[in-house]
C-alpha positions in Angstrom: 37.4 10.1 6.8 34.5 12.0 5.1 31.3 11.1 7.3 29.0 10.2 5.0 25.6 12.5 4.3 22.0 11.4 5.2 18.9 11.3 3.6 15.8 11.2 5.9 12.6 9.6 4.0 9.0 10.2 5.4 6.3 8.0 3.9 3.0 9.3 3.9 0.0 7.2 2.6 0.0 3.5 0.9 2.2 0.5 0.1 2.9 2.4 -3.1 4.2 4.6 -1.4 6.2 2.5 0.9 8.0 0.8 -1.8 8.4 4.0 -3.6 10.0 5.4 -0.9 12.8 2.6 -0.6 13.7 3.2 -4.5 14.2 6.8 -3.5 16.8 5.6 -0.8 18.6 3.0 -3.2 18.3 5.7 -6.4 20.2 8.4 -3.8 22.4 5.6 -2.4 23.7 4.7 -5.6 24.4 8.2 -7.2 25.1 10.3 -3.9 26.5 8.2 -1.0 23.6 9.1 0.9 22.8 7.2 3.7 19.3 6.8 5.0 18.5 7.6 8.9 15.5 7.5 10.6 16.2 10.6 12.7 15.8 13.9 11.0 17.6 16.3 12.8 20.6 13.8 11.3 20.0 14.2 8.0 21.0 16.3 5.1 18.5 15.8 2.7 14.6 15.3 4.1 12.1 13.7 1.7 8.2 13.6 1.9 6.9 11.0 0.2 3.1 11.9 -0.2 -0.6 10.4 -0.9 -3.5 13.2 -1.6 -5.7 10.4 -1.5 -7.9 12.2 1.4 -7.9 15.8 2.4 -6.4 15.2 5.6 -3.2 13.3 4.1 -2.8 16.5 1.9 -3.1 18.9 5.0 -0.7 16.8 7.1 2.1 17.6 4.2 1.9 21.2 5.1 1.9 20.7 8.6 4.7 18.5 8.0 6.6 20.9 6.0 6.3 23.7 8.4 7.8 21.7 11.0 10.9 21.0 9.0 11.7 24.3 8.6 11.1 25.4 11.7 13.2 23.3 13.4 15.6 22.4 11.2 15.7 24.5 7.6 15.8 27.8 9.2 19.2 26.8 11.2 20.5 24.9 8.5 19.9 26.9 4.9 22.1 24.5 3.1 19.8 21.5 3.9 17.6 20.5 1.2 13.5 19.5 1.7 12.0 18.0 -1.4 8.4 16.3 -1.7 7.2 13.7 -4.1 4.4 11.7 -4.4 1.0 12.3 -5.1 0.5 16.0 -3.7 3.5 17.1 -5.5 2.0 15.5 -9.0 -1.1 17.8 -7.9 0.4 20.9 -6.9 3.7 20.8 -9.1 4.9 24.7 -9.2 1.7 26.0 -6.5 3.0 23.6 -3.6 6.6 26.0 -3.4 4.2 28.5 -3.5 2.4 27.7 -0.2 6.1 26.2 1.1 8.8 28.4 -0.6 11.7 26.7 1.3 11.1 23.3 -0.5 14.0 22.7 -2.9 12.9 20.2 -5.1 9.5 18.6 -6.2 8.8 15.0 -7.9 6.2 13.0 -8.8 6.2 9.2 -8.8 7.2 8.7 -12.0 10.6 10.6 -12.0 12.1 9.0 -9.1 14.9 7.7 -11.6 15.7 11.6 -12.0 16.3 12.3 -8.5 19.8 12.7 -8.6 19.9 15.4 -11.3 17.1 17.1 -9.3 19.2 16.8 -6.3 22.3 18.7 -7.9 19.9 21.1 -9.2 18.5 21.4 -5.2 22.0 21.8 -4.0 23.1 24.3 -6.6 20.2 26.7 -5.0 18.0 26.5 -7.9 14.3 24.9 -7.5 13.7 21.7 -9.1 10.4 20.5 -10.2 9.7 17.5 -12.5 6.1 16.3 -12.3 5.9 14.6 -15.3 4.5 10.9 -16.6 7.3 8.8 -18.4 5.4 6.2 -17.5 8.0 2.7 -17.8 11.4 4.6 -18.2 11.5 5.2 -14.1 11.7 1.2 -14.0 14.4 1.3 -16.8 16.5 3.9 -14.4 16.4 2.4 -10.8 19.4 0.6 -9.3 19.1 -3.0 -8.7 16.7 -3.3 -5.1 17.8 -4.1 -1.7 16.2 -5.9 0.9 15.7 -4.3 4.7 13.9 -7.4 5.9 12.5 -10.8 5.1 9.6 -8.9 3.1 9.3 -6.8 0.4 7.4 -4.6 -1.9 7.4 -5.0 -6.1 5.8 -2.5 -8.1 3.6 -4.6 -11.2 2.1 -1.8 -12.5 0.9 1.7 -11.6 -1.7 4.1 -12.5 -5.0 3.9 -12.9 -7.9 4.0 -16.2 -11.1 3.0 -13.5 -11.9 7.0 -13.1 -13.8 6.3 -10.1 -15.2 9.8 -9.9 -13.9 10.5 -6.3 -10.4 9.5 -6.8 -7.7 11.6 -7.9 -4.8 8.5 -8.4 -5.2 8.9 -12.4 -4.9 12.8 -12.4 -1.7 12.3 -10.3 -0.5 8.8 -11.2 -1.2 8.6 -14.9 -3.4 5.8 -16.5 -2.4 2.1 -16.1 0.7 0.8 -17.4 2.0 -2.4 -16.4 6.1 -3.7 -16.6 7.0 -6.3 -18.5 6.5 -9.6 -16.8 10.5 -10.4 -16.8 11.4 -7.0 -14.9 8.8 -7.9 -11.9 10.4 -11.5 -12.1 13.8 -10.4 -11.8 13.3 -8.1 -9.4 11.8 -10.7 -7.1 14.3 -12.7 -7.5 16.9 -10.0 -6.7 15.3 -9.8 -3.2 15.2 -13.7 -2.9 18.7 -13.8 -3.0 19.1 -11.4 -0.3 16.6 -13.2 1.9 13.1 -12.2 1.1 10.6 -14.5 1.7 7.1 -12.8 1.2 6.9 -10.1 -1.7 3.9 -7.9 -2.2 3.0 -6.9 -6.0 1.7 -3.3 -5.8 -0.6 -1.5 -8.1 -3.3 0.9 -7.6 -5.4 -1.7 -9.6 -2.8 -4.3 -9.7 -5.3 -6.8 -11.1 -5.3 -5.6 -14.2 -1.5 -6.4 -15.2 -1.1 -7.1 -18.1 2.7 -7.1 -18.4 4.8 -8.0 -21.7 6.5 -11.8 -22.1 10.0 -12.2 -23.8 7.7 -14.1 -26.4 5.7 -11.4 -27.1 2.7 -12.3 -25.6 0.6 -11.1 -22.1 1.0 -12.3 -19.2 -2.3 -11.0 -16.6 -1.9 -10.8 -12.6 -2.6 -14.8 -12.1 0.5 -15.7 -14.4 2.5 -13.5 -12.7 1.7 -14.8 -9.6 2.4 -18.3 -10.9 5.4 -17.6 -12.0 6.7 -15.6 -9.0 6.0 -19.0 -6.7 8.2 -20.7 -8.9 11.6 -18.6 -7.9 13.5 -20.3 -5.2 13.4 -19.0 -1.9 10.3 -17.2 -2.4 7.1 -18.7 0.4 4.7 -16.1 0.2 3.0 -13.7 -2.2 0.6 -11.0 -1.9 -1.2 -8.6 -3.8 -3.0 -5.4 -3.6 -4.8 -2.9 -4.5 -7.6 -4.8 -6.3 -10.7 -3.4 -8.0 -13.8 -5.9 -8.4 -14.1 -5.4 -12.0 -10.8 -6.7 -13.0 -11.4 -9.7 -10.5 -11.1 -12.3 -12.9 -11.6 -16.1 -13.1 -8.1 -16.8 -13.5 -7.3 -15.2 -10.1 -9.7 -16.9 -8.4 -8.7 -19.8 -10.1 -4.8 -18.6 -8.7 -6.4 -19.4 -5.5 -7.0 -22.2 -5.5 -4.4 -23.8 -7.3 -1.2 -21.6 -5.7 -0.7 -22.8 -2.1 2.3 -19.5 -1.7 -0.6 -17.3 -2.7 -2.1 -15.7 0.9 -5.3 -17.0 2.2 -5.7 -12.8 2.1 -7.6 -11.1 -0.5 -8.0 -6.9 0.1 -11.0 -6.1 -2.5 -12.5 -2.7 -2.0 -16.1 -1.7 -2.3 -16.6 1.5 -1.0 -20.8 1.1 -0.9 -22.9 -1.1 -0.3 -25.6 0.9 -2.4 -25.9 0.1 -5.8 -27.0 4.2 -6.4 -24.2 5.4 -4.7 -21.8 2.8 -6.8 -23.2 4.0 -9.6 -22.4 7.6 -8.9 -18.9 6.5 -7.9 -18.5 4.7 -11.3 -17.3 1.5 -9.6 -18.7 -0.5 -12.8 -20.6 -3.1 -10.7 -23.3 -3.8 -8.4 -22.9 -4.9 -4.6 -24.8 -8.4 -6.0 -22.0 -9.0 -8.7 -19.2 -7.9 -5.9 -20.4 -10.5 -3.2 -21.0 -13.0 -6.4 -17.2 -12.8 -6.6 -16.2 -12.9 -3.2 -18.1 -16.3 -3.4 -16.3 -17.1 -6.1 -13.0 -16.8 -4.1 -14.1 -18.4 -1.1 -15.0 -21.4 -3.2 -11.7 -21.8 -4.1 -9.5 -21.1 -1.1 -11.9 -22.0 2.3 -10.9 -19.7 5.1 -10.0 -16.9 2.8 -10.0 -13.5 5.0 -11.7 -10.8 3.6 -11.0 -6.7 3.7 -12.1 -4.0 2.3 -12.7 0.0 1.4 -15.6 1.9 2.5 -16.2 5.8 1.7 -19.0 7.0 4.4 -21.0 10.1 3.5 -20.5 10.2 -0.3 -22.6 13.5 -2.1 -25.6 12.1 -2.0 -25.8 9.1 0.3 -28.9 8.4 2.2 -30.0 6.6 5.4 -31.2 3.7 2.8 -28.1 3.9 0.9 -25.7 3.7 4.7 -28.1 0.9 5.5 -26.9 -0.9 1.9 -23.7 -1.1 3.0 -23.8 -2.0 6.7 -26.2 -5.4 5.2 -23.3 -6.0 2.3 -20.7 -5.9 5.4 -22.7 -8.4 7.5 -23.5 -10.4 4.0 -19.7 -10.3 2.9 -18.4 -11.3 6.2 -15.4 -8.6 6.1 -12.9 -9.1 9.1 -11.7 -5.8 8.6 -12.0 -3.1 7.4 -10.4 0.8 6.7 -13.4 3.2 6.6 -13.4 6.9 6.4 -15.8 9.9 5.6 -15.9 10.9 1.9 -13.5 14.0 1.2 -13.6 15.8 -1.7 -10.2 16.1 -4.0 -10.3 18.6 -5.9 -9.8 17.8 -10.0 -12.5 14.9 -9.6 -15.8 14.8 -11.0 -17.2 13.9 -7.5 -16.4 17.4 -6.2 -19.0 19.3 -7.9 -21.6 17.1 -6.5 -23.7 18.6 -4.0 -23.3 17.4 -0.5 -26.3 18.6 1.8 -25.5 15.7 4.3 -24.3 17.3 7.7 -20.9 16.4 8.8 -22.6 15.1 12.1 -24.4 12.7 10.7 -21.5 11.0 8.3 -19.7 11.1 11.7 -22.6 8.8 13.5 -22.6 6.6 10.4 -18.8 6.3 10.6 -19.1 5.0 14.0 -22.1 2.5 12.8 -20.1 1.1 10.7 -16.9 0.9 12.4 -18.9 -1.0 15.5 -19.9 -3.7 13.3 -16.8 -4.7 11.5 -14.9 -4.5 15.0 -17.8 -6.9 16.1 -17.3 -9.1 12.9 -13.1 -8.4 13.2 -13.7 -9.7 16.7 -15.4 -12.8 16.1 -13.2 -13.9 13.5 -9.6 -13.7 15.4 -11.5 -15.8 18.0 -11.9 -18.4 15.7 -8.4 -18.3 15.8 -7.7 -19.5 18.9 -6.1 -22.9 19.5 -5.1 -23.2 15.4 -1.7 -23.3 14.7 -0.9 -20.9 11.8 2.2 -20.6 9.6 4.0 -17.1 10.5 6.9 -15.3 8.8 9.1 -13.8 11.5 9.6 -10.5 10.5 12.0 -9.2 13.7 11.5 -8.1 17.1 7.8 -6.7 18.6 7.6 -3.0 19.1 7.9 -4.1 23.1 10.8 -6.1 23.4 11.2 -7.7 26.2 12.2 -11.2 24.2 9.2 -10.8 21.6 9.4 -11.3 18.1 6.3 -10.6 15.2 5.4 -11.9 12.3 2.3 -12.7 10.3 -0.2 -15.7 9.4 -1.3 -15.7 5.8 -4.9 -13.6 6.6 -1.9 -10.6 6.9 -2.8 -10.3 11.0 -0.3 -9.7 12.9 1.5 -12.7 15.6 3.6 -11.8 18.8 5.5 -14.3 20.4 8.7 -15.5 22.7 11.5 -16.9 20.4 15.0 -16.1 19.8 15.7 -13.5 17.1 17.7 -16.6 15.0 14.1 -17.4 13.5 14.0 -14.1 11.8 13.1 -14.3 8.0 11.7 -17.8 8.7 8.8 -19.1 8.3 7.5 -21.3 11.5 4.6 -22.9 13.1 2.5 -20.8 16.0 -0.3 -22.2 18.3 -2.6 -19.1 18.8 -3.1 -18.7 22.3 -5.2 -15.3 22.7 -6.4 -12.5 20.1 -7.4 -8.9 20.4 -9.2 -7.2 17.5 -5.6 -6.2 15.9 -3.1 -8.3 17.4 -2.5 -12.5 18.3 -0.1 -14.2 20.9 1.3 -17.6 20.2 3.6 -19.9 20.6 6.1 -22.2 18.9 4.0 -25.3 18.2 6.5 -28.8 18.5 6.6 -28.8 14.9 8.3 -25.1 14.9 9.8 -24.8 11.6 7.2 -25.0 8.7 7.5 -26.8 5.4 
């Protein structure tokens, strides 16, 4: 018997690309036989699945890269590398320039082409497709399939916001969303394979506006309402959001949807109506925290997270200051913060940046003290509740412990036996750290 080949897939970067990198596996799976393995050494084809988001993401491809072929491509000439994503939308033809061993280079709209880009790979010819079909990728993938009781949808993609220090349009293409039937039937393909939770993905995934059989539009809210109608299906979640799509139809989705998370991830980025301005966010911190009112209105005990660049071209102490008072006013429990970096292509890279990297650092560190003091105040209202969880499988230390998570997306540990995986059950909170709860099985266990 033939041993079957293996296809190693490294995902770099956002839920994107998380669910972008499973469709890889099921596109080779279902035209090659290849087998997905988490150990690389095993495998005969190795996939980096990219973000260029942030400077360092970009930098850590390369590094990545390098270490494939050192210990691996250099012994083994017939095994092929290939990169997609988001740096290979950017770099296309330059990125085999820098890393002339890579076989094959595609963006994230031509995963459906993989496998004539593979034969092209294995036939010692360089294959590069960067290009923007937009929809037909969705028309091309095989039917999904679950690895656990959650799972990723893609609603729409691209982006049309131009903030002017993101490069997602330039290598993602402007917004296009899939017809509402195609996200409904693929959630339902993963309910009947067990998934209870499903995530719709976007880069501004609040502005769907998918196509109905009938030939109308259906926007992010009736999607959602529709998704909590497909049997088996508990929970649904949603990101990445930007405030200016945040309509009253989603907030109004809160309120009336009980699968929809108490979780809403809304980035902001400042605080500083200047610096927002200069981003070209569309919308003042006033009209952001309006909204966030808006949704805690409608669904008490909502938990809130966010975006924030630190150190954008031009940002004063005032303007740093701006946003540490719009964290304390929004109440954010968490929070992923990082110092601006430019990408190149984007209008905010020309701006002049006379701020010393010093000083973003010691702003960086402002800011992360006070959302771990607000993160920390929050989980501790935690304790004692008994919260819903979603048992996802076994915690990274063993010894007996399973995870899951409530519907504020933190994260539960607990003793039970791996039989309550894929369900949803009742935890007592017993003790919180900034990242991570222990519970236990309340007497009422199994939730409704």
């Amino acid at each position: 018997m033939t041993t079957p080949r293996k296809l190693h897939v490294k995902t770099l970067g956002c839920q994107m690309n998380v669910y972008d990198s499973q469709r890889i596996a099921d596109v080779l799976a279902h035209s090659h036989g290849l087998e997905s393995t988490d150990d690389p050494a095993q495998a005969d084809v190795l996939l980096l699945n990219t973000c260029s988001i942030r400077e360092k993401a970009q930098e850590k491809v390369f590094s990545e890269l390098g270490a494939w072929w050192h210990d691996y491509k250099r012994y083994r000439p017939e095994l092929v590398i290939g990169v997609g994503g988001c740096v290979a939308s950017q770099e296309g033809d330059r990125l085999r320039e820098r890393a002339p061993y890579v076989d094959l280079i595609f963006g994230p709209q031509t995963i459906h082409r993989l496998p004539l880009l593979l034969n092209q790979a294995q036939g010692r010819q360089a294959a590069v497709d960067v290009s923007f079909p937009e929809i037909e990728k969705f028309d091309h993938l095989p039917l999904p399939r679950a690895s656990g009781p959650t799972a990723f949808v893609s609603a729409m993609e691209g982006c049309s916001k131009y903030c002017s220090f993101c490069v997602v349009p330039y290598t993602r293409g402007e917004e296009f969303s899939r017809p509402l039937l195609d996200v409904l039937t693929e959630v339902a393909v993963y309910a009947e394979q067990g998934v209870r939770e499903v995530t719709l993905l976007g880069q501004n995934v609040n502005a769907y506006r998918g196509a109905t059989p009938r030939g109308g539009v259906a926007d992010l809210a009736e999607l959602i309402r529709q998704v909590a109608q497909i049997d088996g299906i508990a929970r649904i979640r949603f990101t990445t959001s930007h405030p200016v799509e945040f309509t009253d139809t989603l907030v109004a989705a809160y309120a009336e949807v009980p699968k929809l998370a108490a979780h809403l991830h809304l980035p902001v980025q400042s605080g500083s109506d200047r610096i927002l301005r200069a981003m070209k966010r569309g919308h003042t911190a006033a009209e952001y925290l309006a909204k966030i009112d808006r949704v805690r209105a409608a669904r008490p005990g909502l938990s809130l997270t966010t975006d924030i660049i630190v150190g954008f071209p031009g940002e004063t102490e005032d303007d740093f200051a701006a946003t540490l008072a719009l964290v304390e006013a929004a109440g954010f429990d968490e929070a992923y913060s990082f110092i601006y970096s430019a990408r190149p292509g984007t209008p905010a890279a020309a701006l002049a940046d006379d701020t010393p990297l010093a000083v973003k650092k010691e702003r960086l560190a402002r800011l992360q003290a006070l959302i771990e003091r607000q993160s920390q105040a929050y989980v501790e209202t935690l304790v004692g509740s008994v919260q819903t969880v979603l048992v996802e499988g076994p915690a990274k230390r063993g010894q007996g412990r399973l995870y899951g998570r409530i519907g504020n997306n933190r994260v539960v540990n607990f003793l039970a036996s791996e039989q309550l995986v894929g369900q949803l059950v009742d935890l007592k909170i017993t003790a919180v750290s900034v990242h991570t709860l222990r519970g236990e099985l309340s007497s009422s266990r199994h939730a409704a």
